[in-house]
C-alpha positions in Angstrom: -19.9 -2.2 21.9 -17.2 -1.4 19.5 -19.4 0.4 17.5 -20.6 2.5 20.2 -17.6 3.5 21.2 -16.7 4.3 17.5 -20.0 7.1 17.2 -18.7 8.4 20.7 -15.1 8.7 19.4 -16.2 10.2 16.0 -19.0 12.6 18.5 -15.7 14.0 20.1 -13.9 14.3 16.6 -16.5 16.0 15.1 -16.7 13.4 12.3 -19.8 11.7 11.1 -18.9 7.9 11.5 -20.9 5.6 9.1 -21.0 2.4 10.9 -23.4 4.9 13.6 -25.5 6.0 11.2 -25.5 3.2 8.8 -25.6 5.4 5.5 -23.2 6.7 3.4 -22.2 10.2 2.3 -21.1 10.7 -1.0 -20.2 14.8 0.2 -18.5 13.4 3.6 -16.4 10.8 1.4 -14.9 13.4 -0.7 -14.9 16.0 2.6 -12.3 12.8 4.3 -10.5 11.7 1.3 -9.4 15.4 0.8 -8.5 16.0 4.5 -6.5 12.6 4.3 -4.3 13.6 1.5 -3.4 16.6 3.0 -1.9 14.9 5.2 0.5 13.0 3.1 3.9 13.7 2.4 4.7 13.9 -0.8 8.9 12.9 -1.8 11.0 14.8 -3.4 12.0 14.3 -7.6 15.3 13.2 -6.1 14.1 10.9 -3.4 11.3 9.5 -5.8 14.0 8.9 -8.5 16.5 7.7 -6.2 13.7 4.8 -4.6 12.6 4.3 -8.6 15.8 3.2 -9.1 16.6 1.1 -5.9 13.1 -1.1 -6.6 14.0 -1.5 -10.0 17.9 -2.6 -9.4 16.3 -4.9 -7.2 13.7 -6.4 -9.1 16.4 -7.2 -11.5 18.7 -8.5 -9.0 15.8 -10.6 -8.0 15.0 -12.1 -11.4 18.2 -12.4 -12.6 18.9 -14.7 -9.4 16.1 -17.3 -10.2 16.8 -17.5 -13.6 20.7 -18.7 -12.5 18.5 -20.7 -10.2 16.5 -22.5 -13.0 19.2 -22.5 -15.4 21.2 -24.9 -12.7 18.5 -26.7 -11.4 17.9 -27.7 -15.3 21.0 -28.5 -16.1 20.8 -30.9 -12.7 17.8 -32.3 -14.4 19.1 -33.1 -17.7 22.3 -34.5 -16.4 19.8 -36.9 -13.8 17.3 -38.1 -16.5 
């Protein structure tokens, strides 16, 4: 059923749909993949430097805060055993 409804949907879209045929298109993969990335939106130097620099402040944060976190629970360890 859901497959029949996908060949009617891609029918009305005017897009071949391969689960209806069951082959593939090398021609209609590159046709899709080009429509699809028009589509993106792209960011901006600024906003892609700005993001760059907010994951990688965070991933610092982030690793900086379990090594504390090993650090103590090492020192816990050694002063236990």
């Amino acid at each position: 059923m859901v497959k029949k409804d996908a060949a009617v949907e891609a029918k009305r879209k005017g897009t071949p749909a391969i689960e209806a045929e069951g082959t593939f298109s090398v021609g209609n993969f590159f046709k899709g993949t080009k429509e699809e990335l028009s589509k993106v939106v792209w960011p901006s130097r600024q906003q892609l430097i700005s993001e760059s620099a907010a994951v990688i402040l965070m991933v610092s944060l982030s690793a900086t805060l379990i090594y504390l976190v090993d650090r103590l629970f090492r020192w816990v360890s050694q002063q236990v055993f």
